[in-house]
N, C-alpha and C positions, 0 to 999 in steps of 0.2 A: 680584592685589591682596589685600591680608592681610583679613581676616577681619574685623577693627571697622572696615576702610576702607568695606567694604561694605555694613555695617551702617548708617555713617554717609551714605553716599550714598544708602541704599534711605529713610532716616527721612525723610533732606531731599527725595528725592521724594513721598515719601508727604504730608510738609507741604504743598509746591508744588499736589499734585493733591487734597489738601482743600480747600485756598484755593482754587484754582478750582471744584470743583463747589459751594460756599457763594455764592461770589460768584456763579455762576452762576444759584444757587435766589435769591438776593435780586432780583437780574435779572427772572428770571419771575414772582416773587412779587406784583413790582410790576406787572409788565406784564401779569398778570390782573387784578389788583385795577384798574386803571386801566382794562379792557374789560369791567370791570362797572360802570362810572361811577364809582369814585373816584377825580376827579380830581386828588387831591391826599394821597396815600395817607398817613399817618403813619409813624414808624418801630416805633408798637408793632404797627399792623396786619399790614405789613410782616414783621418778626422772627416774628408768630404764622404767619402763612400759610408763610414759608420754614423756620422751625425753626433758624433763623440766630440768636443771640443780640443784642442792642441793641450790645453792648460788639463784638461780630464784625463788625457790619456797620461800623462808622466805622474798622475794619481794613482793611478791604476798599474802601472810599469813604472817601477825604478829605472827601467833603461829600454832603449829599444830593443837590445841584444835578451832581456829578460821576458820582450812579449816576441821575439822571434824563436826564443825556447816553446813561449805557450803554444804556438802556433803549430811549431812542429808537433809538439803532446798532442796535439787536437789531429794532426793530419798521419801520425801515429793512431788513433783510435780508429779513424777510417778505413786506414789497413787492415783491423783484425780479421774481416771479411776473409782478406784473403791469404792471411798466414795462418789460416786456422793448418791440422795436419792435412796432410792427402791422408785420403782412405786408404787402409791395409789393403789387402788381400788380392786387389786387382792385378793385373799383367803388368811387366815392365813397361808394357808400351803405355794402358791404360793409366799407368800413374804418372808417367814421362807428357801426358797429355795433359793430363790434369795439372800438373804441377807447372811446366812452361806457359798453359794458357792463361792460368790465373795469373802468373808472374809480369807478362808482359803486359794484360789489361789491368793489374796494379801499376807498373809504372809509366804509363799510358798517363791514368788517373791524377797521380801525385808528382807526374813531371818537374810543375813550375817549382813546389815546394822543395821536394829534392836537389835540385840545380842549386837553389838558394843558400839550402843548407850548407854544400859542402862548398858555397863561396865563402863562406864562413868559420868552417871547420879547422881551421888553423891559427883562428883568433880570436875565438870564444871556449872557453873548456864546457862550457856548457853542452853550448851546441853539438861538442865535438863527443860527449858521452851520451848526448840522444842519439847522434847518428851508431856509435858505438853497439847502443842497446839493438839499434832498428838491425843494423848488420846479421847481429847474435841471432837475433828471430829468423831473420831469413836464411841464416847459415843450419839454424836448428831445424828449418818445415823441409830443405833440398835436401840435407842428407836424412830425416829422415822418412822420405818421400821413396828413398833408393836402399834401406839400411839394407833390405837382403841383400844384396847386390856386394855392400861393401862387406857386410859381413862374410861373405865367400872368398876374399882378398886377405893377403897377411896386412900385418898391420902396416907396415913402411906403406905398400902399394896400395889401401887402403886410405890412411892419410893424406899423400901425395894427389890421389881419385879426388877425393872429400875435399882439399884445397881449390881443385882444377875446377871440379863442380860449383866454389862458391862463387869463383871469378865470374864464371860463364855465365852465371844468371840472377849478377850482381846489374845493381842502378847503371855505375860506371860502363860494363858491356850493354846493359840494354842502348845510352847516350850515343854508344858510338854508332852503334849499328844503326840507329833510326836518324840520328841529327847529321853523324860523320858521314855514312857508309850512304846514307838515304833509302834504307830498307822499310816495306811498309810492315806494319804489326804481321801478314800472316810470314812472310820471308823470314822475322825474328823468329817465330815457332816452328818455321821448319828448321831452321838453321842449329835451335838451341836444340831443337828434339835428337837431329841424327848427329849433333855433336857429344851431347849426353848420352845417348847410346854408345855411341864410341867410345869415352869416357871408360865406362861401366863393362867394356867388352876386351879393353885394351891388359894386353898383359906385360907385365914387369919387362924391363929389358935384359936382366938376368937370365929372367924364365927364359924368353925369347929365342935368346940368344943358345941355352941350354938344348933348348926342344932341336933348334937347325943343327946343334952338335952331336946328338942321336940317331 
């Protein structure tokens, strides 16, 4: 390859891989400022924390709502840690352990993000099919974290379980409990543990009502 070919190709990667680590500092820039509580971060705070220029970043983003997408994908990967499944085979308790502790020290973690998001969630589609996705994962590791459990239920009482299960140890119930309620993290774990056993223990009000008429 002649000599200004190569020139040419090394500049236009060197462009290529400035673009991305900028976009990539705008990325984290936000996504710290956002887990120090601003939920709504501006583009001067922004540009000062990543050292990205104002005029770079809307280079890099079409829109702020398009790097408040990136941001969440990014704070989405940091999750995976703790959506992986719970382990089979342990005890109800043992998995009811496992699965509330991890839950609650995940949204511990991705607080500020969270909050942000679903300020958002009703006027971006965007935003509103990342939180959608995030939900699915976390509705897929709780129930099946418990699937023996549910699977011993018909399915009405099953469903209805499986519904009650995703509220309970949903972003929205961890919010209330620690911001609303002022419970510290272990109060959430005890609270969600022997309410999920409950859950999981509770029978039909048919049945119920059956069994006292015996």
């Amino acid at each position: 390859m002649p000599a200004g070919s190569v020139a040419a190709v090394a500049d236009v990667d060197g462009r290529v891989a400035r673009r991305r680590r900028n976009r990539e500092a705008v990325v984290e820039a936000a996504l710290n400022l956002l887990e120090e509580g601003v939920l709504d971060p501006s583009v001067e705070q922004i540009t000062e924390r990543s050292g990205v220029s104002p005029r770079s970043v809307f280079r890099y983003f079409e829109s702020l709502d398009e790097m408040r997408s990136a941001v969440l994908r990014r704070n989405e990967d940091r999750m995976k840690e703790w959506l992986a499944p719970v382990p089979a085979g342990g005890s109800l308790e043992q998995r009811v352990v496992h699965l509330v502790s991890g839950r609650v020290a995940m949204f511990d973690r991705v607080a500020g993000v969270a909050r942000a998001a679903r300020l958002r969630e009703y006027q971006v589609p965007g935003i509103a099919a990342d939180l959608a996705r995030v939900r699915e994962a976390l509705r897929a590791q709780a129930l099946g974290a418990v699937e023996p459990e549910l699977r011993a239920k018909d399915e009405a009482a099953a469903s209805e379980t499986g519904a009650a299960i995703d509220v309970l140890l949903s972003f929205e119930s961890w919010d209330l409990c620690t911001r609303v309620q002022g419970m510290a993290a272990d109060q959430v774990r005890r609270v969600w543990g022997r309410a999920l056993v409950g859950l999981l223990a509770a029978q039909p009000a048919n049945a119920a009502a059956g069994g006292g008429a015996r």
